[in-house]
C-alpha positions as CSV (number, residue, x, y, z in Angstrom):
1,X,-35.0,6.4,-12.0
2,X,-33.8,9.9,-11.7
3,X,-33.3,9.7,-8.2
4,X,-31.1,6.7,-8.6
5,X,-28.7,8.0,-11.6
6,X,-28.4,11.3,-9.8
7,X,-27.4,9.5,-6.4
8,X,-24.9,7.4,-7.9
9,X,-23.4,10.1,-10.4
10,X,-22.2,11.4,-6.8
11,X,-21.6,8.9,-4.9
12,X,-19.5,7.5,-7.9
13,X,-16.5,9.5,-6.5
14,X,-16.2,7.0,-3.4
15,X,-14.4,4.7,-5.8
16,X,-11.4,6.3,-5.7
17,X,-11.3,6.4,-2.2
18,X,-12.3,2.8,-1.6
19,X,-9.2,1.3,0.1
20,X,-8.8,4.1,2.8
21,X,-11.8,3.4,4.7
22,X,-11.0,4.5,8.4
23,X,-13.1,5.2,11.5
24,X,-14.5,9.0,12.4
25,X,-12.0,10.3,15.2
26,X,-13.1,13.5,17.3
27,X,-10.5,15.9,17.0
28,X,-9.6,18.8,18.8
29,X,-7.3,21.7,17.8
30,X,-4.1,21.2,19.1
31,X,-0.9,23.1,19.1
32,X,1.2,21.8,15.8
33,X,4.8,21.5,15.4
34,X,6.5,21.0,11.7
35,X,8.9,18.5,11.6
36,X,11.2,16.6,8.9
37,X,10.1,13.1,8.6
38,X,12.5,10.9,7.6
39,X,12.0,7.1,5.8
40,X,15.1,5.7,5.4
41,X,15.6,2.0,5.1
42,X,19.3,0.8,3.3
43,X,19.7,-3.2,3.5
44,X,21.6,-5.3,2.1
45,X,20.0,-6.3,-1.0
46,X,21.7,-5.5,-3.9
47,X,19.2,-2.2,-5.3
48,X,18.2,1.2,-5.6
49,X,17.9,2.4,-2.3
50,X,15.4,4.3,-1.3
51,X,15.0,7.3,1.4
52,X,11.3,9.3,1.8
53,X,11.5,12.8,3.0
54,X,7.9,14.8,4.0
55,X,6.5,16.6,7.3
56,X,4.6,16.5,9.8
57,X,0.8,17.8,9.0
58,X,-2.2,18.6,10.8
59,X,-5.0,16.3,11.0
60,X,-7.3,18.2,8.7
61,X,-4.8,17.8,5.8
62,X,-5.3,14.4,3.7
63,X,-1.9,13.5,2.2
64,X,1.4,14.2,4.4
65,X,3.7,17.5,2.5
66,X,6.5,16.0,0.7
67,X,10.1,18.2,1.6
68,X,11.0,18.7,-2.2
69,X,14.1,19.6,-3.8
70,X,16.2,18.2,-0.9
71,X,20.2,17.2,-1.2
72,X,20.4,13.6,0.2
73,X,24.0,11.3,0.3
74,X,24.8,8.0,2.0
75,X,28.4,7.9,2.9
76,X,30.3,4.9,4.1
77,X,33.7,4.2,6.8
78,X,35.3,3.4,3.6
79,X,34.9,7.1,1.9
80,X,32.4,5.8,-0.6
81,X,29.6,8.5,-1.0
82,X,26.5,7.4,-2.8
83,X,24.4,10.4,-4.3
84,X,20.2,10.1,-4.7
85,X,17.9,11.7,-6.8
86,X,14.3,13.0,-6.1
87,X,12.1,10.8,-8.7
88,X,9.1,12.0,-7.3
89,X,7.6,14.6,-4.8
90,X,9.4,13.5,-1.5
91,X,11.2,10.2,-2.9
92,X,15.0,9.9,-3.8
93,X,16.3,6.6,-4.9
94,X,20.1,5.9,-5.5
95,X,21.7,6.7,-8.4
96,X,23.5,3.8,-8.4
97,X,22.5,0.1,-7.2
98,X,24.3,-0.8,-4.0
99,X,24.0,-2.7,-0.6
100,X,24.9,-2.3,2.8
101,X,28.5,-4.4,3.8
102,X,29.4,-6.0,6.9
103,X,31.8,-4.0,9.3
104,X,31.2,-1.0,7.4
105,X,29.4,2.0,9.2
106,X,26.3,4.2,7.2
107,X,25.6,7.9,7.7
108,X,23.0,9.5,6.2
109,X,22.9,13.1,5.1
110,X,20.2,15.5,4.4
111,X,20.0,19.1,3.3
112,X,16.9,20.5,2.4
113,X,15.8,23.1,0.0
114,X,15.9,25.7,2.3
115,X,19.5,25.1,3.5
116,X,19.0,23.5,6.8
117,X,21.0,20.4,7.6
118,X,20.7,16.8,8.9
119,X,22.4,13.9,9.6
120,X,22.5,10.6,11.3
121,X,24.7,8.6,13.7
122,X,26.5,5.8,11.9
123,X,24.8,2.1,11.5
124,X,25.8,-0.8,10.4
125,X,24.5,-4.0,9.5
126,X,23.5,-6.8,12.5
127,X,26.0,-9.9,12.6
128,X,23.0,-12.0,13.3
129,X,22.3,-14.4,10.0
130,X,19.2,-14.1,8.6
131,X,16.8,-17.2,8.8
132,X,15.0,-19.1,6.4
133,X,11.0,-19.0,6.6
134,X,7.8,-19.8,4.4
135,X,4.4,-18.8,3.9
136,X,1.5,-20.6,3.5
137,X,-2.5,-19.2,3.5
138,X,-4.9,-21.0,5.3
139,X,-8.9,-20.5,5.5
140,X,-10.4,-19.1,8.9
141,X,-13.8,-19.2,9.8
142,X,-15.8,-17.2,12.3
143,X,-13.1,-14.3,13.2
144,X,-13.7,-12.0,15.6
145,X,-16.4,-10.2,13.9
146,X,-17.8,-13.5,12.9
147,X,-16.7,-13.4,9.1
148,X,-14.5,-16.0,7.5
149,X,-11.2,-15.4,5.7
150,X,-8.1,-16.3,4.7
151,X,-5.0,-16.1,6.9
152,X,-1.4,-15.8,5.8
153,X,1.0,-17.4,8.0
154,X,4.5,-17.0,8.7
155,X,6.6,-20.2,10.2
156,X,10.4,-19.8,10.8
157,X,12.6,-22.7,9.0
158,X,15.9,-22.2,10.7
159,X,17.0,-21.5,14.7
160,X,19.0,-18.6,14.4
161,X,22.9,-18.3,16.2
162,X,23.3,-17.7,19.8
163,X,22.8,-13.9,20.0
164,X,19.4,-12.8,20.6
165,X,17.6,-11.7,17.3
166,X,15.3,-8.6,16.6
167,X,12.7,-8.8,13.5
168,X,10.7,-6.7,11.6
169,X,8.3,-7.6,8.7
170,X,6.9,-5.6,5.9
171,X,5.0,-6.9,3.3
172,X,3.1,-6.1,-0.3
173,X,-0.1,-7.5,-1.5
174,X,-0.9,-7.3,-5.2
175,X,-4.2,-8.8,-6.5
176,X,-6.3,-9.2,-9.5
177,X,-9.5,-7.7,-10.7
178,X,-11.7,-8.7,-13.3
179,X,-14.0,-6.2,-14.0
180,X,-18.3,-7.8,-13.6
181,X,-19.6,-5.7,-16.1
182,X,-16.7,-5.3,-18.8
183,X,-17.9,-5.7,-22.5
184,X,-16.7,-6.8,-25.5
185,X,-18.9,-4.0,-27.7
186,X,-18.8,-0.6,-27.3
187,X,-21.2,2.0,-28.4
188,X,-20.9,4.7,-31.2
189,X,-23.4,7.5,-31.4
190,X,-22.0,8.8,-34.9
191,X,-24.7,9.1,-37.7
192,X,-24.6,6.5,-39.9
193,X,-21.5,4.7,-38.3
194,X,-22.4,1.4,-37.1
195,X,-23.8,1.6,-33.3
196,X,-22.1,-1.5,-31.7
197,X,-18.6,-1.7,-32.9
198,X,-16.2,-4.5,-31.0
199,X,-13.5,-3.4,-28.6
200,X,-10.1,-3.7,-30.7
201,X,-8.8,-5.5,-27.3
202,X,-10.0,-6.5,-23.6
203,X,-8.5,-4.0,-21.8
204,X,-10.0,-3.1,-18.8
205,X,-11.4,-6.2,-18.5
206,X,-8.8,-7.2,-16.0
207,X,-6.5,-5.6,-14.1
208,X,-3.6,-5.2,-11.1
209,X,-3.1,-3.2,-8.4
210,X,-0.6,-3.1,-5.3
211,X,-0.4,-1.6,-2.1
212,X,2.7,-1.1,0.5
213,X,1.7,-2.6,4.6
214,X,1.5,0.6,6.7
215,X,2.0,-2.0,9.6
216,X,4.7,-2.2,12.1
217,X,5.2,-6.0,12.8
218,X,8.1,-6.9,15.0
219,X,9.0,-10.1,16.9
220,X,12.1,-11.0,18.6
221,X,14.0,-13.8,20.5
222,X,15.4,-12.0,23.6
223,X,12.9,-13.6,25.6
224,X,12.2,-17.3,24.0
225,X,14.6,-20.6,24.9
226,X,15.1,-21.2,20.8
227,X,15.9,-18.6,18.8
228,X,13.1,-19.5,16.5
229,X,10.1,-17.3,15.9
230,X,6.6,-19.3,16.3
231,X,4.6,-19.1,13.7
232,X,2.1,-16.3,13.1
233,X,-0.9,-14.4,11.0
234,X,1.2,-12.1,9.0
235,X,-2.1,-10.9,7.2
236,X,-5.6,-12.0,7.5
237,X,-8.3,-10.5,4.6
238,X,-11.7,-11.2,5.2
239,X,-14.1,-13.1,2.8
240,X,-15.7,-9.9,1.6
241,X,-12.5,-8.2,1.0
242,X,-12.4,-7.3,-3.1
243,X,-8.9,-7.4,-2.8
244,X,-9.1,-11.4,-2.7
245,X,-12.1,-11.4,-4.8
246,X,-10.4,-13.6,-7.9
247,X,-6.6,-13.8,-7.3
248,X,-4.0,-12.5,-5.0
249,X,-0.5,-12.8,-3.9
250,X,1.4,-11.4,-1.0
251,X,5.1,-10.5,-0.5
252,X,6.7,-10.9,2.8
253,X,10.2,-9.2,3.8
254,X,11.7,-10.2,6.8
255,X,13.9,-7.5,8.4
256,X,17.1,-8.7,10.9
257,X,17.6,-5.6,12.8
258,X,19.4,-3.6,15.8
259,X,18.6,-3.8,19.1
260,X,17.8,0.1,19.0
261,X,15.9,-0.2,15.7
262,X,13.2,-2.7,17.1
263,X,13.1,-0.6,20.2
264,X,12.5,2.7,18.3
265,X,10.4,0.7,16.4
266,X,8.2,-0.9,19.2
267,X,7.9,2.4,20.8
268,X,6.3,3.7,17.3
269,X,4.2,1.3,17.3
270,X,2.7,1.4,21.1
271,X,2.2,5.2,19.8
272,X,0.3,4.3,16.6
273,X,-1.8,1.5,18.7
274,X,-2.7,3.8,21.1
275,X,-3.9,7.0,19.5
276,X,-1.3,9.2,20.6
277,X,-0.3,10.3,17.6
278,X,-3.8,12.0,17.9
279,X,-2.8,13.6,21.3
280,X,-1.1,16.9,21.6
281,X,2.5,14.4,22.2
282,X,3.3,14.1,18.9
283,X,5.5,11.2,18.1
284,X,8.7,13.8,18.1
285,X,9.4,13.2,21.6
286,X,10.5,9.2,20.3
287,X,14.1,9.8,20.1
288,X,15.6,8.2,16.8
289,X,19.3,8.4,15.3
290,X,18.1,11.4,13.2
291,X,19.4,15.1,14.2
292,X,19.5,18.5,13.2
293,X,22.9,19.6,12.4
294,X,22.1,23.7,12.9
295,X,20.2,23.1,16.0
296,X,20.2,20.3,18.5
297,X,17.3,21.4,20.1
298,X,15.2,21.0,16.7
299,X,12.7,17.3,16.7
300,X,13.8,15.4,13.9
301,X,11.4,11.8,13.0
302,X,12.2,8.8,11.9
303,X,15.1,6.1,11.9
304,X,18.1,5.8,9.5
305,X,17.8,1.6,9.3
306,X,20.0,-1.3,8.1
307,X,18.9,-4.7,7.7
308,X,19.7,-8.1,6.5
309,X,16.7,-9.0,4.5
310,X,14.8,-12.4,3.0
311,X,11.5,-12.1,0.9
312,X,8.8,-14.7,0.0
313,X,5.7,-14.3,-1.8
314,X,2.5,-16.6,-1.8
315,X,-0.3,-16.9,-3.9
316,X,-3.8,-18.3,-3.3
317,X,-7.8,-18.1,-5.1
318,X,-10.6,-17.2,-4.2
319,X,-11.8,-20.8,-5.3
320,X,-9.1,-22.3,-3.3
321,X,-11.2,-21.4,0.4
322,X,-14.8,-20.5,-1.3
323,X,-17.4,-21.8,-3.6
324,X,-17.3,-20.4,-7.0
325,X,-20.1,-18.3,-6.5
326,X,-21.2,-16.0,-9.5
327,X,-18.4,-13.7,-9.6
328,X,-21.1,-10.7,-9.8
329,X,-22.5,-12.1,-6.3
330,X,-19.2,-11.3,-4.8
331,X,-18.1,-7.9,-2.9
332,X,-16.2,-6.0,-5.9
333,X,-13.7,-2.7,-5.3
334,X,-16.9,-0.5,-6.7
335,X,-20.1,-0.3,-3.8
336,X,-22.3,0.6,-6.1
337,X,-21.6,-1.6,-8.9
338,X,-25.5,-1.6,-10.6
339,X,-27.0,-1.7,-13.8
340,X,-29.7,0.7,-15.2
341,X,-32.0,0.4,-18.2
342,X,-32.2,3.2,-20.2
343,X,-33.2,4.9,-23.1
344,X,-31.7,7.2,-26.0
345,X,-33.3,9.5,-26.1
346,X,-34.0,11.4,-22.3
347,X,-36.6,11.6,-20.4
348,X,-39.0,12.7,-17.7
349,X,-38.0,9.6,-15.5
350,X,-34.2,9.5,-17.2
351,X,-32.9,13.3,-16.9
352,X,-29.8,12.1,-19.1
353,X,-29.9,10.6,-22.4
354,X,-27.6,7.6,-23.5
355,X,-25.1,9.4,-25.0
356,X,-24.9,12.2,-22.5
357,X,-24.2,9.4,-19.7
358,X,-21.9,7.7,-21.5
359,X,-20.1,10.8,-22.3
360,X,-20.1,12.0,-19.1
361,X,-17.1,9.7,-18.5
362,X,-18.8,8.7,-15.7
363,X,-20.8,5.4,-16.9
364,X,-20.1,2.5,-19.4
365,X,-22.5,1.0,-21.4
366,X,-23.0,-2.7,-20.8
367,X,-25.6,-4.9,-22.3
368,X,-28.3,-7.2,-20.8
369,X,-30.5,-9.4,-23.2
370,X,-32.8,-7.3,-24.5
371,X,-31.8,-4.6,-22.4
372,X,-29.6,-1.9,-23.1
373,X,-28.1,-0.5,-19.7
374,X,-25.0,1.2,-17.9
375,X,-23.0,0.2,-15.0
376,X,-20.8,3.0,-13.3
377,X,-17.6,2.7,-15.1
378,X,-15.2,1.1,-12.5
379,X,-17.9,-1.7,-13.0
380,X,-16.5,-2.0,-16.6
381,X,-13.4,-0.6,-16.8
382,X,-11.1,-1.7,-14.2
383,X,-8.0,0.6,-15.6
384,X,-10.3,3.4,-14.1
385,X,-8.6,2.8,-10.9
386,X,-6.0,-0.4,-11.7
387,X,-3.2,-0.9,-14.2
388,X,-3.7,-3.0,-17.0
389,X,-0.3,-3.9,-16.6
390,X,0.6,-7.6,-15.8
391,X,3.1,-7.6,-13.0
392,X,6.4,-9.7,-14.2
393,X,6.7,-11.8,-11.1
394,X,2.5,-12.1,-11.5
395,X,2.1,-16.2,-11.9
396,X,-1.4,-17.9,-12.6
């Protein structure tokens, strides 16, 4: 028993890593270069816009360095100038809601803390329409590595005009989690007070979260007879994904962009496919519409983009492709989700007594008939790593 609740007081910590699972690379030193990375995506959807500034950093470093404190402006052919504001480290939205006009060109304009400037050559929106689409979710069975799932397909509606149209797709998942070992009791160790007092409410017991595709997804029409894209898998999630564990809902964006936005684009992605990001050719040499306005020689990343844009969203269960197995049975967002008997007082085989688990912040007391046990607290608390906060597009 000691061995176990010392392991898992430990290997607790992997729950706040548990969506950015990736495979061991063998990296070798390699001559680094710092460059601005820019993220800057204006369409033509009435909104905040948005525009991400950070740069480049060396493999050993786990989050990319956010360039803080930057002056950034969007100014139009028309002499309208639209100012942003940094809301948090690296991300300026608009201070006004706006979107991107027909026959009206877009620069963007950056100077950073340290005074150095950048800019980009003018864009403008695509004349192509954009084309009507739906999703729908579909079960798979035996995928590649021999796993059922649940695919997420995309299927055009609408043949799009005569000129040849370029695409890219971006999309949101948001799910549900209901947390296995979430109580309606808690546990008081005061003298005299009563030891099991109810929750005054359930939260924690269920809970949202959201993540953002890092995908680059692109299809065009240059090369097809109808200007209609087939239909595709947009997403597939496994059977054992948590993040489909109870109930979960994807938003799609569809993209109609430039010619020299898919290519820039494609060529991103052949790099990302590829590994060569991981090379000593870093993806500066991809030439975008970003430069440096003190010196032409300096590498500047990234793509100022316009788009015409469409969203859908689709929802499915869990129920809807699998039996309704125990829900405890089923893969949940926390590995190690077990329960442990245990005592109040410690002991020789329990090297922490109740209190001093539960107070540890690190545990959550749960109860089994006649037992009295804890459950790591993710297991119980799903707010330890969700919001408890009900999306307002969320439907049931």
């Amino acid at each position: 028993m000691k061995t176990i609740i010392g392991n898992n007081y430990y290997l607790f910590l992997l729950v706040l890593i548990f969506c950015s699972c990736v495979e061991p690379y063998e990296i070798k030193n390699e001559t680094f270069d710092d460059f601005l990375v820019v993220e800057a995506l204006l369409t033509d959807e009435i909104k905040y816009q948005e525009v991400n500034l950070s740069r480049t950093y060396g493999l050993e470093e786990v989050v990319a360095n956010a360039e803080e404190n930057a002056t950034v402006i969007i100014s139009d052919s028309e002499g309208v100038i639209y100012d942003f504001d940094e809301i948090e480290p690296g991300k300026y939205t608009s201070r006004v809601v706006f979107s991107a006009k027909p026959d009206v060109e877009y620069r963007l304009s950056i100077m950073t803390n340290s005074g150095r400037k950048y800019g980009s050559r003018p864009v403008k929106l695509v004349s192509e329409d954009v084309v009507d689409f739906k999703l729908y979710a579909k079960g798979r069975i035996n995928d590649v590595e021999g796993l059922d799932g649940v695919e997420i397909y995309y299927e055009g509606l609408e043949v799009s005009n005569e000129n040849s149209s370029y695409y890219r797709y971006d999309y949101v998942e948001t799910y549900k989690i209901v947390a296995p070992y979430w109580f309606d009791e808690t546990i008081d160790f005061t003298p005299g007070a009563y030891p099991f007092p109810g929750k005054e409410n359930d939260d924690g017991r269920v809970c949202f979260d959201t993540n953002k595709s890092n995908e680059i997804i692109l299809k065009n029409t240059s090369e097809l007879q109808v200007n209609l894209i087939e239909p595709f898998v947009i997403k597939f999630n496994k059977q054992i994904n948590p993040k489909i564990q109870h109930r979960y809902s994807l938003l799609v964006t569809q993209h109609v962009i430039s010619r020299e936005a898919y290519v820039y684009n494609e060529i991103l992605k052949d790099f990302s496919e590829s590994g060569s990001i991981f090379s000593e050719n870093q993806p500066g040499v991809i030439t975008g519409n970003l430069f440096s306005e003190d010196n032409p020689d300096e590498t500047v990343i990234g793509y100022f983009e316009i788009s015409k844009t469409l969203s859908k969203r689709v929802y499915f269960n869990y129920t809807d492709f699998f039996e309704d197995n125990a829900f405890k049975s089923r893969p949940y967002f926390v590995d190690l989700c077990k329960i442990f008997p245990v005592t109040w007082n410690s002991s020789f085989e329990q090297p922490l007594s109740l209190q001093e688990m539960i107070e540890s912040g690190f545990y959550i007391f749960y109860y089994e008939p006649v037992l009295q046990v804890v459950s790591p607290v993710g297991c119980g608390d799903c707010s330890f790593f969700a919001s408890i906060v009900v999306p307002d597009f969320w439907e049931e």
